[in-house]
C-alpha positions as CSV (number, residue, x, y, z in Angstrom):
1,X,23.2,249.9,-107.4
2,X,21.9,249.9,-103.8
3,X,23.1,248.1,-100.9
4,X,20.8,245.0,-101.0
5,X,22.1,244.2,-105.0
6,X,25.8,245.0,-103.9
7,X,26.0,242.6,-101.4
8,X,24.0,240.0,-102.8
9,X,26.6,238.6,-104.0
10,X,28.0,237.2,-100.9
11,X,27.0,234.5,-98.7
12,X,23.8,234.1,-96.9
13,X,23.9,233.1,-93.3
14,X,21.3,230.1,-94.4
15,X,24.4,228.8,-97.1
16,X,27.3,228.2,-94.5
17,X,27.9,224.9,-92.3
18,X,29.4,226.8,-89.8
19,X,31.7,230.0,-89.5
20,X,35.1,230.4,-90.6
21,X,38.3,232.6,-91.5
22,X,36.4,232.8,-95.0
23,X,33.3,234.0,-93.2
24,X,34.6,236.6,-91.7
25,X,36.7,237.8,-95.1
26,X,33.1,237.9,-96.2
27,X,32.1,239.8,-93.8
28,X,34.2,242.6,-93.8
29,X,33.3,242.8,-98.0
30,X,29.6,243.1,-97.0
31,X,30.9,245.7,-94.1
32,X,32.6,247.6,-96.7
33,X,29.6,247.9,-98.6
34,X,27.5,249.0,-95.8
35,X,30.0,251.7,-95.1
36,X,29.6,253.1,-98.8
37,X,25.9,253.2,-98.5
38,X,27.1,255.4,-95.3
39,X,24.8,252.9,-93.5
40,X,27.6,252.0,-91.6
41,X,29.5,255.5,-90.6
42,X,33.1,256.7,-90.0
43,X,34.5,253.6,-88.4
44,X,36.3,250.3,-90.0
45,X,35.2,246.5,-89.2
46,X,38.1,246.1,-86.4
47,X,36.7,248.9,-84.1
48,X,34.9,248.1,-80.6
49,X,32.6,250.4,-81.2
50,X,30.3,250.6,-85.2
51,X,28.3,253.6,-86.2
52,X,25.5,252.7,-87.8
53,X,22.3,255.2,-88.9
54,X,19.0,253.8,-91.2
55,X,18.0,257.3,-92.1
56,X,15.9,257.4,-88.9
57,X,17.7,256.9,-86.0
58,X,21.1,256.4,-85.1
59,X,22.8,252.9,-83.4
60,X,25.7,252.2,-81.9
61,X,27.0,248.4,-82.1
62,X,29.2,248.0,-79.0
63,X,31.6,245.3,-79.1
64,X,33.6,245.8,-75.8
65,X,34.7,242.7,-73.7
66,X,37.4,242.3,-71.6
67,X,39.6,239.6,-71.6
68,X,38.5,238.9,-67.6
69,X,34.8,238.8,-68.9
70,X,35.7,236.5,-71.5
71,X,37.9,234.4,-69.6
72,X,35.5,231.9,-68.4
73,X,34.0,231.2,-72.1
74,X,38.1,231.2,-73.7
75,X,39.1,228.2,-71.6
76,X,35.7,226.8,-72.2
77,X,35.6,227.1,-76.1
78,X,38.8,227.1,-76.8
79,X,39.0,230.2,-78.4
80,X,40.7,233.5,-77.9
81,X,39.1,237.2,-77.5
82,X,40.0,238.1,-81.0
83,X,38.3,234.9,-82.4
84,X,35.2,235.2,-80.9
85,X,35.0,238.9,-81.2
86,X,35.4,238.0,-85.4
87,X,32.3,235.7,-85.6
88,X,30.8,237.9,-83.1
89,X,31.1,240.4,-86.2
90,X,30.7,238.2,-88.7
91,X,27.3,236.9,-87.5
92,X,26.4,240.7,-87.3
93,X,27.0,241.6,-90.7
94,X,25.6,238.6,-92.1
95,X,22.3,239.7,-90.4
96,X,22.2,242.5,-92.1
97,X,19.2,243.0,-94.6
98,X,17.6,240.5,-92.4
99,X,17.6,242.2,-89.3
100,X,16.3,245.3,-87.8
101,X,19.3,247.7,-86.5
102,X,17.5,247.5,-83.1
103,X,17.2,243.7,-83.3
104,X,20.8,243.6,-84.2
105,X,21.8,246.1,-81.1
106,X,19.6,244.0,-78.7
107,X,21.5,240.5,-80.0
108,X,25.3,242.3,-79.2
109,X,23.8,242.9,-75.9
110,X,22.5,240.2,-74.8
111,X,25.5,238.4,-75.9
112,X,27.4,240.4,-73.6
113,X,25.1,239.1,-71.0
114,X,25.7,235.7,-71.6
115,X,29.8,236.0,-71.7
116,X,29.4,237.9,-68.3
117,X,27.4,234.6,-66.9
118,X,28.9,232.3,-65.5
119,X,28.4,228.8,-67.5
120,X,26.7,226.7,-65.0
121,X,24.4,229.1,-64.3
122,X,23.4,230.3,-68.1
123,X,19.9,228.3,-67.9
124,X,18.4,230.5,-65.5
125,X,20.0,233.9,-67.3
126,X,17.0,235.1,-67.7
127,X,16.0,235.6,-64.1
128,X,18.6,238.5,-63.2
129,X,19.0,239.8,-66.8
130,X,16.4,240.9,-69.9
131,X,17.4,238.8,-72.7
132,X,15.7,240.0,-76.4
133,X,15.2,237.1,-79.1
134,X,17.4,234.2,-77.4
135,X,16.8,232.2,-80.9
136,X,19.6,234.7,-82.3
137,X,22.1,233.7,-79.4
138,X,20.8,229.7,-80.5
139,X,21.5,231.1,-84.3
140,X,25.0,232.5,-83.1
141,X,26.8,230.1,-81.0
142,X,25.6,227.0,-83.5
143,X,27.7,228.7,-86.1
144,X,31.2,229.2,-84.5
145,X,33.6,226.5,-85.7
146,X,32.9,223.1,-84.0
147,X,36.0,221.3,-84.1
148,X,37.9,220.7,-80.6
149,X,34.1,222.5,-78.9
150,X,31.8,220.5,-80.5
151,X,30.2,219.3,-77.3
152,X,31.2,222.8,-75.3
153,X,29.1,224.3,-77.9
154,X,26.2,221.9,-77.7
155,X,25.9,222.5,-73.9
156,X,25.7,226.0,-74.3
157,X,23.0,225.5,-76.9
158,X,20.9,223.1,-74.6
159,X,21.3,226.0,-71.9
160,X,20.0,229.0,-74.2
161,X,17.1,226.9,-75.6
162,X,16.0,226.9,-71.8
163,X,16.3,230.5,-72.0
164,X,14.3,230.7,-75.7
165,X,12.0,228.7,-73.9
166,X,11.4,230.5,-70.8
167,X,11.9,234.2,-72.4
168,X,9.7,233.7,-75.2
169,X,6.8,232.1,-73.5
170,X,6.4,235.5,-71.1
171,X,7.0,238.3,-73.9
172,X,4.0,240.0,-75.5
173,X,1.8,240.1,-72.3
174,X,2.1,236.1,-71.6
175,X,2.0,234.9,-75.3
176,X,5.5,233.1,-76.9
177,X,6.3,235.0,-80.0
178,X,6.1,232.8,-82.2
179,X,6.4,232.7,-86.6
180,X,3.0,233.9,-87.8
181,X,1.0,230.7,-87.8
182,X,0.9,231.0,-91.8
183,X,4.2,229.9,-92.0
184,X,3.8,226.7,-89.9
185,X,1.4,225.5,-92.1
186,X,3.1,226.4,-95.1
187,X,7.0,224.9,-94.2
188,X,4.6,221.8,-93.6
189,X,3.3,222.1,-97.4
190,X,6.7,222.6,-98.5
191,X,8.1,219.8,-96.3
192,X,5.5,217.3,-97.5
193,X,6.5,218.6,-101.3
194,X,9.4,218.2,-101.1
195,X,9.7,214.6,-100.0
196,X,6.9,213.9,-102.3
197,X,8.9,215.5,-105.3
198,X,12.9,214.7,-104.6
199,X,14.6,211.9,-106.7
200,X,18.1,212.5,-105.0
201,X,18.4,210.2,-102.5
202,X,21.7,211.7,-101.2
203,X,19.5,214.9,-100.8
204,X,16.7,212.9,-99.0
205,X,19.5,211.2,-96.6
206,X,20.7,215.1,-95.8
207,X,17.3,216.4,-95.2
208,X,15.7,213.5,-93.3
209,X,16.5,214.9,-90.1
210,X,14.7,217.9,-90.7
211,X,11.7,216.1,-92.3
212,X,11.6,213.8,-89.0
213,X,11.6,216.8,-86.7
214,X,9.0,218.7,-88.7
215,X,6.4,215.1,-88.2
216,X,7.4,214.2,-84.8
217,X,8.6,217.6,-82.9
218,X,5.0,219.7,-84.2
219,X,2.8,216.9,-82.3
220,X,5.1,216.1,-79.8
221,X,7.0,218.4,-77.2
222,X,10.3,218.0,-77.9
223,X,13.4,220.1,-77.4
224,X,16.1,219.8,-80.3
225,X,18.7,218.1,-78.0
226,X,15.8,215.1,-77.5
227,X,15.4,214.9,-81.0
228,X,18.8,214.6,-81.8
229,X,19.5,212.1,-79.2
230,X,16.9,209.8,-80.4
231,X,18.2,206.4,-80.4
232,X,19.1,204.4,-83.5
233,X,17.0,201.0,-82.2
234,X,14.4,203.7,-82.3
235,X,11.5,202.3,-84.2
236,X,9.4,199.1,-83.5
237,X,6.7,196.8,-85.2
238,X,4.7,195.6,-82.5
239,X,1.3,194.1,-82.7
240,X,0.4,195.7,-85.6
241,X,1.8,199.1,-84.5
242,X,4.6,201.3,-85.5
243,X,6.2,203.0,-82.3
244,X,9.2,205.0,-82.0
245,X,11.7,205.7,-79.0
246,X,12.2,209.2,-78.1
247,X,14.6,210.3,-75.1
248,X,13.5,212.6,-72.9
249,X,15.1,215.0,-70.3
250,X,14.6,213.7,-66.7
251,X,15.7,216.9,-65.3
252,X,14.5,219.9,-66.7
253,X,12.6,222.4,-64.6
254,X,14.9,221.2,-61.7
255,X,17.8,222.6,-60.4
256,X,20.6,220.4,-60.8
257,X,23.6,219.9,-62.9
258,X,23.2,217.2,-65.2
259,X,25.7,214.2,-65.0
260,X,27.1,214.4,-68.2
261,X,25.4,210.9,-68.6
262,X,22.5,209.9,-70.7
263,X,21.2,206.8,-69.1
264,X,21.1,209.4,-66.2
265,X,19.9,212.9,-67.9
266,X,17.7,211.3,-70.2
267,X,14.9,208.4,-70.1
268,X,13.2,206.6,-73.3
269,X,9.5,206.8,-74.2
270,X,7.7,205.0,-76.6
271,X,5.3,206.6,-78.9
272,X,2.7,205.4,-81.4
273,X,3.4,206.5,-84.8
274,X,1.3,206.3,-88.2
275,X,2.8,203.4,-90.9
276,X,3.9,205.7,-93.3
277,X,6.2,207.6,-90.7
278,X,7.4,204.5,-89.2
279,X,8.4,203.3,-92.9
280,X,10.2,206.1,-93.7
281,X,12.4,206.0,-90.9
282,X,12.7,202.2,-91.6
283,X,14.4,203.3,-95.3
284,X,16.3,206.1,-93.4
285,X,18.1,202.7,-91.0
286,X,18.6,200.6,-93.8
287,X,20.8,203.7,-96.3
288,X,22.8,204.2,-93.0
289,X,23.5,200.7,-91.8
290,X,27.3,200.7,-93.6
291,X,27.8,204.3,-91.5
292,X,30.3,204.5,-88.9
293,X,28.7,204.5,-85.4
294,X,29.0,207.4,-83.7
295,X,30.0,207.3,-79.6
296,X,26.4,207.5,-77.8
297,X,24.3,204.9,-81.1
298,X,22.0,208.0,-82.0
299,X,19.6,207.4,-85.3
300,X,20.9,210.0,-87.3
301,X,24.7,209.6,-89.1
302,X,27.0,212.4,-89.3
303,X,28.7,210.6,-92.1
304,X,25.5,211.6,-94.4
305,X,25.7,215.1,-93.6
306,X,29.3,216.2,-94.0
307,X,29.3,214.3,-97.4
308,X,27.2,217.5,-98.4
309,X,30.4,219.2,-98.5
310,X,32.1,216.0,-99.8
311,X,33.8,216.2,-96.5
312,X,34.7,213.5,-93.9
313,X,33.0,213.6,-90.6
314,X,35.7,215.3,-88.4
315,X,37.6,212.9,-85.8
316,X,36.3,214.4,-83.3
317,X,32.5,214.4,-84.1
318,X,30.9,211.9,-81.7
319,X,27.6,212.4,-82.9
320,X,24.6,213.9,-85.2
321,X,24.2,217.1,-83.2
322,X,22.0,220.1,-82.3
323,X,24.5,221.9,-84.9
324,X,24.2,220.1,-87.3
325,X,20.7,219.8,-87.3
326,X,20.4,223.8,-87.2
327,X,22.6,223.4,-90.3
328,X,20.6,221.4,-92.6
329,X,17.5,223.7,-91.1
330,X,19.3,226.5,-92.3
331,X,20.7,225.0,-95.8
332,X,16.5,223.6,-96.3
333,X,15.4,227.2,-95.8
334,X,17.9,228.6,-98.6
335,X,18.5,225.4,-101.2
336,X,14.8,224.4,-100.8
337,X,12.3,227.1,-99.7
338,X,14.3,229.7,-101.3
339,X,16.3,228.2,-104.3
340,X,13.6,226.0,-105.4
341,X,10.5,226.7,-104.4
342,X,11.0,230.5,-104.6
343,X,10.0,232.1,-101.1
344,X,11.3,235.1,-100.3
345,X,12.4,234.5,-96.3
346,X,11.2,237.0,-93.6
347,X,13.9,237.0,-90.5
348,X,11.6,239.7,-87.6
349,X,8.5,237.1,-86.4
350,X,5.5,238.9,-86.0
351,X,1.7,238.3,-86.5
352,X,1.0,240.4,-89.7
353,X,-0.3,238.2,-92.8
354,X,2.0,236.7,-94.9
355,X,1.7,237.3,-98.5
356,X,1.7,234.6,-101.2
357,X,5.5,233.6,-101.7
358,X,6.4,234.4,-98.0
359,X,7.8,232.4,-94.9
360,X,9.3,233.5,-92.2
361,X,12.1,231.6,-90.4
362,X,11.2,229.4,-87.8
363,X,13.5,227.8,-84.9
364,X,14.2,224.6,-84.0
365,X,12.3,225.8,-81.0
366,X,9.4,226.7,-82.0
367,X,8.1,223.4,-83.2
368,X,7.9,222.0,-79.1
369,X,5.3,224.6,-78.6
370,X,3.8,224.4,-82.1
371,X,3.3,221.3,-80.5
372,X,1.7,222.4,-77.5
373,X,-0.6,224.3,-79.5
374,X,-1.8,221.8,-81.3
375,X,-2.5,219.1,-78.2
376,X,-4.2,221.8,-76.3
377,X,-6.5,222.4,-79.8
378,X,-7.4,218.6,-79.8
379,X,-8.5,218.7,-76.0
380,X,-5.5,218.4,-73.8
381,X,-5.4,219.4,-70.3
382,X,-2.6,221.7,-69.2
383,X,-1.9,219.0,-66.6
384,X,-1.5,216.8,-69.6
385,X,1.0,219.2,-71.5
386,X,2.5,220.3,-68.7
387,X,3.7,216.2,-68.7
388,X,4.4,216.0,-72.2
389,X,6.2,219.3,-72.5
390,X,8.7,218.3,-69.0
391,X,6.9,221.8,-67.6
392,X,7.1,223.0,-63.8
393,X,3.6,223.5,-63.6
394,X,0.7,223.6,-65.2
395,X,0.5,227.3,-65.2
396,X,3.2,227.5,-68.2
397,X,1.1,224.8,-70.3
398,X,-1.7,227.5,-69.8
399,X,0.1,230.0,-71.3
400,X,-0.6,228.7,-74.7
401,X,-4.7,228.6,-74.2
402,X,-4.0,232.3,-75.2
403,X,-2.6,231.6,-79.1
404,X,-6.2,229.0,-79.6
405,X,-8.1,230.9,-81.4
406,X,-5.4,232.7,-83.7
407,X,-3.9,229.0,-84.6
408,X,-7.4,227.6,-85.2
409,X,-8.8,230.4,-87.4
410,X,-5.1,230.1,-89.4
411,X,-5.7,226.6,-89.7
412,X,-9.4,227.1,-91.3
413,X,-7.9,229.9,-93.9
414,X,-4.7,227.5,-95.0
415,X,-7.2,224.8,-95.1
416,X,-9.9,227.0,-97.3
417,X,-7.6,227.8,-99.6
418,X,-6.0,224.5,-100.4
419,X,-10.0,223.3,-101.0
420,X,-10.6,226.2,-103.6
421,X,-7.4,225.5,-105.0
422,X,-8.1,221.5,-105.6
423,X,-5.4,220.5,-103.0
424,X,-7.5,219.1,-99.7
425,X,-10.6,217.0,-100.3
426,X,-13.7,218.0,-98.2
427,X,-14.9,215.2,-96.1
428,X,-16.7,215.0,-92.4
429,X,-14.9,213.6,-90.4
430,X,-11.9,212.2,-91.8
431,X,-9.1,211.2,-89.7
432,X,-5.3,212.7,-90.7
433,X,-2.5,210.5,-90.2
434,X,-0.3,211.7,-87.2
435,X,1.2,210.5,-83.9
436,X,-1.6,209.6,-82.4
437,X,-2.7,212.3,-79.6
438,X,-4.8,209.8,-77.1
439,X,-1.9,207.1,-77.3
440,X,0.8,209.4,-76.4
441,X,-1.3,210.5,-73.1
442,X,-0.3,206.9,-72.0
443,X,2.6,205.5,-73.5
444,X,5.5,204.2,-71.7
């Protein structure tokens, strides 16, 4: 039995709500494994320092923090050395399979980076320090246990996606690295199937957040906090036209701290949206009206997504929040792309092909500049995504002219083979539903 069938038993990273004690028991069974494949070499889970060789080259996971470094991040989350340094671990090990060695080395030290920063100024890491794949640190940090942090955690989140943001847009000589575009197209397919083919409304309720931030996020530049923040009077039926409220960031790209208040941090936009979208999120408001309401009247109810565990929506929950919606990403990838539909998941983003039965997983990220991608295809300016997108200038909106062509000659293959396989009608012309690209340009 090799290592992949003797751990296989255990949990998947994509399966979990959030880390616990149970994770890290877990963890140290998949550890153990690791260690009799000699994969893992002469050292036990509890050292600083693991030895680690893949046949090829040897790697040393270095877990070293002091409790000075740490002290900052302790009174901030709550949460001793030893705890963190466990789901540190844990994360690690549950990564593994996934995850290159390398990969895995470069995420322990870039967290290292970010305990050694101080917190106010973990936005602009990235300008002293080379961080590698900041969606790991979004991955890690959404997983420690929320209760008594739950908003510590979410600020640190908000801060690293400004990293993601910043650090990804620059690496590969300019480009983002992003999921090959294959698997856009194709969580779309699955997203649209699913929705089409689900009976369980309970598992429609769960998954509606994802489903909204797959329609609205890949046309429009959001950032996950935005999304999450949308307000629950949201939609509105005027005129004919469907139009929903989005908040948006008044402060990003400038350095300030942010107030901590979201009448100040945040402004609402309206945006055109197609019938069928503003319809569906018309049956989303009436299966949540009898939900509690949560501190800052957000759209999305926490109540619906802890009863997945059958679980109460802790006391101290105020809202539907980046973590949980990185959950319910997570638990879509492995209950429906992998459980049901059968895709086998692909963790390292690259550009090679996918073959059939392949996805690789995708960030909440990478949807805002999916997004930019695809106004810049139908004739934006980089002035005009650079306003969209809450940019510093247009210079970072041109960035993406570079992934055009890729995107475009994706597009015609997915599009090719859903004609030769009966599933896209060939018409001139016709117009797709969507948010509607030329309205957005104006709205208010």
């Amino acid at each position: 039995m090799n290592t992949v069938e003797k751990i296989s038993k255990f949990e998947s990273i994509l399966s979990i709500p959030d880390m616990d004690m149970r994770s890290v028991v877990s963890a140290k069974k998949i550890f153990r494994g690791y260690r009799e494949e000699r994969v893992i070499e002469n050292c036990v889970f509890e050292d600083d320092v693991w030895h680690l060789c893949d046949e090829y080259s040897r790697y040393n996971f270095d877990f070293r923090i002091t409790v000075d470094e740490f002290g900052e991040y302790a009174a901030y989350l709550k949460m001793t050395l030893a705890e963190f340094i466990d789901y540190w671990k844990t994360y690690v090990m549950f990564r593994m399979g996934e995850l290159a060695l390398l990969s895995l080395q470069e995420f322990i030290y870039s967290v290292k980076k970010v305990i050694r920063c101080p917190i106010r100024e973990l936005a602009h890491i990235h300008e002293k320090e080379s961080i590698m794949n900041a969606s790991h640190l979004l991955d890690f940090f959404a997983l420690l246990p929320p209760e008594k942090r739950e908003n510590e955690i979410a600020e640190i989140e908000d801060a690293l996606q400004s990293v993601d943001d910043a650090t990804r847009m620059y690496s590969n000589g300019g480009q983002r690295k992003l999921a090959s575009f294959d698997t856009y197209f194709r969580f779309g397919d699955i997203v649209d199937r699913f929705w089409k083919e689900t009976e369980d409304e309970s598992e429609k309720l769960f998954y509606f957040p994802i489903y909204l931030w797959w329609k609205v996020s890949g046309v429009l530049p959001l950032r996950p906090r935005e999304f999450v923040l949308t307000p629950k009077n949201c939609l509105h039926h005027v005129n004919g036209e469907w139009k929903l409220t989005i908040r948006r960031n008044r402060i990003k790209g400038l350095r300030k701290r942010v107030s901590y208040h979201i009448r100040d941090d945040y402004e609402e936009r309206s945006y055109v949206i197609p019938e069928t979208l503003g319809k569906t999120i018309q049956w989303y408001q009436d299966h949540i009206k009898d939900c509690s309401v949560n501190d800052i009247d957000t759209l999305f109810a926490a109540d619906v997504h802890y009863m997945k565990w059958e679980r109460c929506r802790p006391y101290n929950s105020r809202y539907f929040t980046y973590i949980n919606l990185n959950t319910c990403l997570r638990y879509f990838y492995n209950q429906i792309i992998c459980e049901r539909y059968g895709y086998k998941v692909l963790y390292e983003k690259d550009s090679t092909a996918l073959k059939d039965g392949e996805i690789q997983y995708m960030n909440l990220g990478d949807t805002r500049h999916l997004a930019l991608i695809n106004l810049i295809a139908e004739g934006a300016t980089p002035m005009i995504a650079m306003e969209l997108a809450g940019h510093d200038n247009p210079v970072m909106s041109a960035h993406y002219f570079s992934n055009i062509t890729n995107w475009i000659e994706c597009k015609t293959y997915h599009q090719y083979k859903r004609l030769i396989k009966g599933k896209q009608e060939y018409t001139i012309s016709q117009y797709v539903p969507t948010l509607e690209v030329g309205k957005i340009y104006t709205a208010g």
